[in-house]
C-alpha positions as CSV (number, residue, x, y, z in Angstrom):
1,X,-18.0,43.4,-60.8
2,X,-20.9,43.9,-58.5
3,X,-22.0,41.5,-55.8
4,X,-24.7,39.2,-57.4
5,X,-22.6,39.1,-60.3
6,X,-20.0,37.4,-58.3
7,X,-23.3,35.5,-56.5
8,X,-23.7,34.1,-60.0
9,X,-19.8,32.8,-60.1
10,X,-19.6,31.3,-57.2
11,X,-23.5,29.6,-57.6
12,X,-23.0,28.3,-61.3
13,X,-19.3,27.0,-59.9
14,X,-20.7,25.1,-57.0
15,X,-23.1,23.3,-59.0
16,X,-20.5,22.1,-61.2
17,X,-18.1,20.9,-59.2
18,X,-20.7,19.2,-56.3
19,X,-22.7,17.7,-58.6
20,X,-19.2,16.9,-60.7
21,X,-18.3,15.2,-57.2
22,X,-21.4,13.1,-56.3
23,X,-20.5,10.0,-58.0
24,X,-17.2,9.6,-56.3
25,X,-19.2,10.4,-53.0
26,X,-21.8,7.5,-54.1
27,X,-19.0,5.2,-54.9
28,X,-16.7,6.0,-51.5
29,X,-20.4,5.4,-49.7
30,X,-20.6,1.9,-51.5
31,X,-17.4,0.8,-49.6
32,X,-19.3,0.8,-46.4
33,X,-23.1,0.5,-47.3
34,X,-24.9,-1.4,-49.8
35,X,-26.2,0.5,-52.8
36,X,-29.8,1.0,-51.7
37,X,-29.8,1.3,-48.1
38,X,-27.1,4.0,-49.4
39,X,-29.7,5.8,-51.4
40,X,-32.3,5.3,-49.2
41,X,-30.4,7.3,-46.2
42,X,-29.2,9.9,-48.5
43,X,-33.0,10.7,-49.4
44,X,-34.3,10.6,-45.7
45,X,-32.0,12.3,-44.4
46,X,-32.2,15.2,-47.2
47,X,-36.0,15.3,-46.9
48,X,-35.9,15.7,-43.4
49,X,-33.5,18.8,-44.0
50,X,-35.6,20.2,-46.9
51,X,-38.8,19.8,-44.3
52,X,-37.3,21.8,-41.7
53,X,-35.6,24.6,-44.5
54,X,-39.6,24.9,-45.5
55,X,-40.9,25.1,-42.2
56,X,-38.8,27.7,-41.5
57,X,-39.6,29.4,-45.2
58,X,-43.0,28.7,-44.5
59,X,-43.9,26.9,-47.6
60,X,-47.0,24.8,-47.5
61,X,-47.2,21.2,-49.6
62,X,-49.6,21.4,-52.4
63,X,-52.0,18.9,-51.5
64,X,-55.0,19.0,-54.8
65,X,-55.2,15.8,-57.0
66,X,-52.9,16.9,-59.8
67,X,-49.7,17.7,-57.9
68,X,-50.1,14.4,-55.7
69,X,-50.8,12.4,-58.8
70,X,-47.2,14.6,-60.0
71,X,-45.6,13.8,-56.6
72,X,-45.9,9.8,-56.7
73,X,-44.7,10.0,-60.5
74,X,-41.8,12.1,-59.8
75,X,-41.2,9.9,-56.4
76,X,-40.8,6.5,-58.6
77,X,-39.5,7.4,-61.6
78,X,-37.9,9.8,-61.1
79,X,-36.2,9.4,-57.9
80,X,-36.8,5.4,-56.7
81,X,-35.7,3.8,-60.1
82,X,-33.2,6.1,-61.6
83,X,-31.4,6.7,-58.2
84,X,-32.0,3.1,-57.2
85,X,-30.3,1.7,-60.8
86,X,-27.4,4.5,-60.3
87,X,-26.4,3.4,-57.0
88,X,-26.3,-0.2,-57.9
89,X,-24.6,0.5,-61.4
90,X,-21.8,2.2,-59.5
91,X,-20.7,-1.1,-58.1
92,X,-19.8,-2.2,-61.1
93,X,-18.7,0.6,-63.2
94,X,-16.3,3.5,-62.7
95,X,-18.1,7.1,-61.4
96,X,-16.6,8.8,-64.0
97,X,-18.0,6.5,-66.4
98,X,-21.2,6.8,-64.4
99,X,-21.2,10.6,-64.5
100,X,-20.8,10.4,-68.1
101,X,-23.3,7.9,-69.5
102,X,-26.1,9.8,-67.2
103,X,-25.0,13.5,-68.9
104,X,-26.6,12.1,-72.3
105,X,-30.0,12.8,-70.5
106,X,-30.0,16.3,-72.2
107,X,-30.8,14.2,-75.7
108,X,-33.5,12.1,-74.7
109,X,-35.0,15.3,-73.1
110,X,-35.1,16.4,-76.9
111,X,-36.3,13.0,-77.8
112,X,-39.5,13.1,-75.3
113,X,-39.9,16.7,-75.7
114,X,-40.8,16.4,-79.6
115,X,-43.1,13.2,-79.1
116,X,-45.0,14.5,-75.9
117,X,-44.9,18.7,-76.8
118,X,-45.0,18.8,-80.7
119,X,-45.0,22.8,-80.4
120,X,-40.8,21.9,-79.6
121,X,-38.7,23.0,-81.8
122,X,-35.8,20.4,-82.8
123,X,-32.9,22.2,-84.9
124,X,-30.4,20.2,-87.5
125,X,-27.7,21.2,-84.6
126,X,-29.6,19.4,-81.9
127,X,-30.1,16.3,-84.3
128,X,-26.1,16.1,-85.0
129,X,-25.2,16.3,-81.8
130,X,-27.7,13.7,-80.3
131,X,-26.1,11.4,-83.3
132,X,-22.8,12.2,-82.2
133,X,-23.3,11.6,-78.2
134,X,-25.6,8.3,-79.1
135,X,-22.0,7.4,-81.1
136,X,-20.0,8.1,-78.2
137,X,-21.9,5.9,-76.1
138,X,-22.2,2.7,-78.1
139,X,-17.9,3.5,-78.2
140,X,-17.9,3.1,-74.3
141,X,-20.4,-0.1,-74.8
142,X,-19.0,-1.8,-77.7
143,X,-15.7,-3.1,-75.4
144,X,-18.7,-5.3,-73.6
145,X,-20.7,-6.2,-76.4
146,X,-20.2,-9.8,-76.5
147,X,-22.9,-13.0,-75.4
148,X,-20.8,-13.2,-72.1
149,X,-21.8,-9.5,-70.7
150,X,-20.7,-9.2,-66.8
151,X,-21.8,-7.0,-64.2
152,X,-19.9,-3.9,-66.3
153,X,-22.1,-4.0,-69.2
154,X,-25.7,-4.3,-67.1
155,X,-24.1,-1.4,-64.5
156,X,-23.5,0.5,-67.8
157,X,-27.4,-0.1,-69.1
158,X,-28.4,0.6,-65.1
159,X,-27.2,4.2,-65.2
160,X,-28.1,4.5,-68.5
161,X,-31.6,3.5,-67.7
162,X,-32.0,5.9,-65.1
163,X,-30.9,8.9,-67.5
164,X,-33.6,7.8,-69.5
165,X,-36.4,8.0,-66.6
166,X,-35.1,11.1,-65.7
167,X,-35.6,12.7,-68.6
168,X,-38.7,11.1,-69.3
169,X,-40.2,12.8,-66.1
170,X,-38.3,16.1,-66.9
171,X,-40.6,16.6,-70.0
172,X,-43.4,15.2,-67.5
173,X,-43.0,18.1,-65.1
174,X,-42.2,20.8,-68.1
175,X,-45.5,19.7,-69.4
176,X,-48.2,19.3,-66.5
177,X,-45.6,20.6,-63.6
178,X,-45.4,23.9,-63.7
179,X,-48.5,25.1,-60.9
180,X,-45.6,23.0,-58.1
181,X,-43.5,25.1,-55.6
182,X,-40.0,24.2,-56.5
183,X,-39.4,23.2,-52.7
184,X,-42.5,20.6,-52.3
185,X,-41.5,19.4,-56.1
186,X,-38.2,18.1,-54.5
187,X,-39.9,17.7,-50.6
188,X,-42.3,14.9,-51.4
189,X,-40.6,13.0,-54.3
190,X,-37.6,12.5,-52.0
191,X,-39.4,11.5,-49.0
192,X,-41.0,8.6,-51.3
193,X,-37.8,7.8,-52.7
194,X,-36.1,7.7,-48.9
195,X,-38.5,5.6,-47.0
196,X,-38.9,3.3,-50.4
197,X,-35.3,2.6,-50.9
198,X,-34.5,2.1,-47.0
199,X,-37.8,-0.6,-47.0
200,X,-36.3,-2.7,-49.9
201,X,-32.8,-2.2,-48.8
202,X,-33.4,-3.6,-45.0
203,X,-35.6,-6.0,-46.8
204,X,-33.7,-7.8,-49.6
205,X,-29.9,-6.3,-49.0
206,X,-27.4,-8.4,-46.4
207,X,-27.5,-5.4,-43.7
208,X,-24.7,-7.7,-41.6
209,X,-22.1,-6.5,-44.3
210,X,-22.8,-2.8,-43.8
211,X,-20.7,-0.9,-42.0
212,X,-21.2,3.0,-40.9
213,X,-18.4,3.9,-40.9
214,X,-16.8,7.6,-41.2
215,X,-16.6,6.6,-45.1
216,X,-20.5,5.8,-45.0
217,X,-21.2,8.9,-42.7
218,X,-19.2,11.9,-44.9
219,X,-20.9,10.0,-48.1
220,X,-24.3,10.0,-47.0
221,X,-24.2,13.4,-45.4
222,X,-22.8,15.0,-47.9
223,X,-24.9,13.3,-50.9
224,X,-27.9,14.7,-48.4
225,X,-27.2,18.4,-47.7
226,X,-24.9,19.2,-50.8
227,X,-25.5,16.9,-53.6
228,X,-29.6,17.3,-53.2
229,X,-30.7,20.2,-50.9
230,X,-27.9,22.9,-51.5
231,X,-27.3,22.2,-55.3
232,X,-30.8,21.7,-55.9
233,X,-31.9,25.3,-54.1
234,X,-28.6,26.9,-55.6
235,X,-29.8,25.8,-59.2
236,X,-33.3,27.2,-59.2
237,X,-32.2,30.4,-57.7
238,X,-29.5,30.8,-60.6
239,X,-32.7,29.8,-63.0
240,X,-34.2,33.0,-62.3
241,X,-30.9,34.8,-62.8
242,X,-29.2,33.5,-65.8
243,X,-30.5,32.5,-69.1
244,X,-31.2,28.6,-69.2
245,X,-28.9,28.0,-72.4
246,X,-26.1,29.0,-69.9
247,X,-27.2,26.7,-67.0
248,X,-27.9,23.7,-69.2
249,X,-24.1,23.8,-69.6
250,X,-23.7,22.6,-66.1
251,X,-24.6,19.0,-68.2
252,X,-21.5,19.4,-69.9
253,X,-19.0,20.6,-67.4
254,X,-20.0,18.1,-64.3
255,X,-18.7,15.3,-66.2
256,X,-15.1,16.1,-66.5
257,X,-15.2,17.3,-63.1
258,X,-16.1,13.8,-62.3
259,X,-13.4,12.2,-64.4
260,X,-11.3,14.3,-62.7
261,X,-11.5,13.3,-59.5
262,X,-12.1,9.8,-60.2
263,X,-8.5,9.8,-61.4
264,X,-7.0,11.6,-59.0
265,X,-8.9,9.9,-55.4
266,X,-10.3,7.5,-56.8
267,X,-7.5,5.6,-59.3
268,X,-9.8,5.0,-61.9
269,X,-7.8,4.5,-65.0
270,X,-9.9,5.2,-68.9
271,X,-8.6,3.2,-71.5
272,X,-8.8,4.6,-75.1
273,X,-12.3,3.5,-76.4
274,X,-13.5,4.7,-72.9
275,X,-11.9,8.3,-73.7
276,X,-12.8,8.2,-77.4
277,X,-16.6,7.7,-76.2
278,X,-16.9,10.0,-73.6
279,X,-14.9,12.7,-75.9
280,X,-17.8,12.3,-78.2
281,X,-20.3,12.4,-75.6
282,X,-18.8,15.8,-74.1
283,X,-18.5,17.3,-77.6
284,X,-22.1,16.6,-78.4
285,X,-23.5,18.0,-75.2
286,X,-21.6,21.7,-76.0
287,X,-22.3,21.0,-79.7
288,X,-25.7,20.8,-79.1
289,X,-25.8,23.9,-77.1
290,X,-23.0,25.9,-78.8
291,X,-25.5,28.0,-82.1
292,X,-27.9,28.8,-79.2
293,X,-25.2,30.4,-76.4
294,X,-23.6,32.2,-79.6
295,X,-27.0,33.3,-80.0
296,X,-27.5,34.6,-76.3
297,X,-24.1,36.4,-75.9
298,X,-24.4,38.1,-79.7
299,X,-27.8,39.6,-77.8
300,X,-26.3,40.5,-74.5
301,X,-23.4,42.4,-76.4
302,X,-26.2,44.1,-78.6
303,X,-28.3,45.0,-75.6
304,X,-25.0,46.4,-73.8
305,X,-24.0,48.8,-76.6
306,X,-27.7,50.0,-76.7
């Protein structure tokens, strides 16, 4: 096995299990900080990282109409809302839950993709499985579905909400996004979203409660540098490496890292609807991918024996 090759590994298995690991980092934070002051450090503090990584790469902001008018979009809706929602849904709800009801953004990406890019191709497989993970999610809701919903059920529809913005923008930037440098794509967005969600948080959160503590600092930091900059970097560079029906597995295998070690730090128990839904949810995410990564390895053991 030659070097990249091994490059590759290592990569594709650091973006798994980091971003598999950021919602127990974002709930450990919440001990300590409130949810959007939380956010809001995470953000300035990665932006000012990525800022000095593109100083030294020497990577200027694109500064003509279209990408600003991109930038805000991205910063808000993309960043500010979602992340904003995610945070304060993780009060209420477990991360693992978290991690899961946000991996059904794949399906709304189909969803947006066929209204706003006709030219999209959606397959019967794709169809099934978006059935299939929509079923698995109204199996994790339908324990809370009741006139008397508490904070569970609205930190369930937080989370879920911010999947659906996300993927919303996604189709946004496939669509009008691709003249942006990867780097100022993330640089700008995240500076918006920092400075926003530190403003509302000093403004409207009860900063006497927060404490910044080594729990607060290790979360933060780690969210910053790994969960944003280094995952974010690692994943573009594996994009021009690997094919895309192998990377967009990364949506299925995060997850289970998550519940993972939500069990094991974290204590969180799942209860048998809660593992029946996310089963379904998991299932639909490889289902949906499975006929085309068939596809792509009947192709690279073709090309191999040419």
């Amino acid at each position: 096995m030659n070097t990249e090759k091994i490059k590759i590994i290592l990569g594709y298995t650091m973006v798994c299990l980091v971003w598999g690991s950021t919602w127990m980092a974002i709930r450990i934070g919440l001990d300590s900080v409130s949810p959007i002051l939380s956010a809001g450090f995470r953000f300035l503090l990665a932006s000012a990282a990525l800022y000095i990584y593109m100083k030294y790469k020497r990577v200027k902001i694109q500064t003509d109409r279209r990408s600003v008018v991109l930038y805000i979009i991205l910063g808000v809706f993309s960043f500010v809302i979602p992340f904003g929602l995610s945070y304060w849904g993780q009060n209420y709800i477990p991360s693992w839950l978290a991690s899961i009801l946000f991996a059904v953004m794949p399906f709304f990406v189909v969803i947006f993709s066929r209204i706003a890019i006709p030219e999209e191709k959606v397959n019967s497989d794709k169809i099934a499985a978006m059935i299939l993970g929509f079923l698995g999610i109204f199996v994790i809701f339908s324990k809370n579905l009741s006139w008397d919903t508490g904070f569970s059920f609205w930190g369930m529809i937080a989370v879920l909400l911010g999947a659906v913005l996300q993927a919303g923008i996604a189709v946004t930037v496939k669509k009008y996004g691709e003249h942006l440098h990867p780097l100022t794509m993330n640089f700008i967005p995240i500076l918006i979203c920092g400075v926003t969600l530190t403003l509302m948080g000093l403004a409207f959160e009860d900063i006497s409660a927060i404490k910044l503590d080594s729990k607060a600092v290790v979360s933060i930091v780690y969210l910053a540098i790994f969960g944003t900059i280094v995952t974010f970097t690692t994943y573009y560079w594996l994009l021009k490496k690997i094919n895309i029906i192998l990377l967009s597995l990364t949506s299925f295998v995060t997850p289970i890292v998550a519940v993972v070690l939500g069990a094991i730090f974290m204590g969180e128990i799942l209860t048998s609807r809660d593992l029946i839904g996310s089963s379904l949810v998991l299932i639909a995410i490889l289902f949906a991918n499975f006929k085309d990564l068939k596809n792509y390895l009947v192709a690279q053991r073709a090309g191999a024996n040419d």
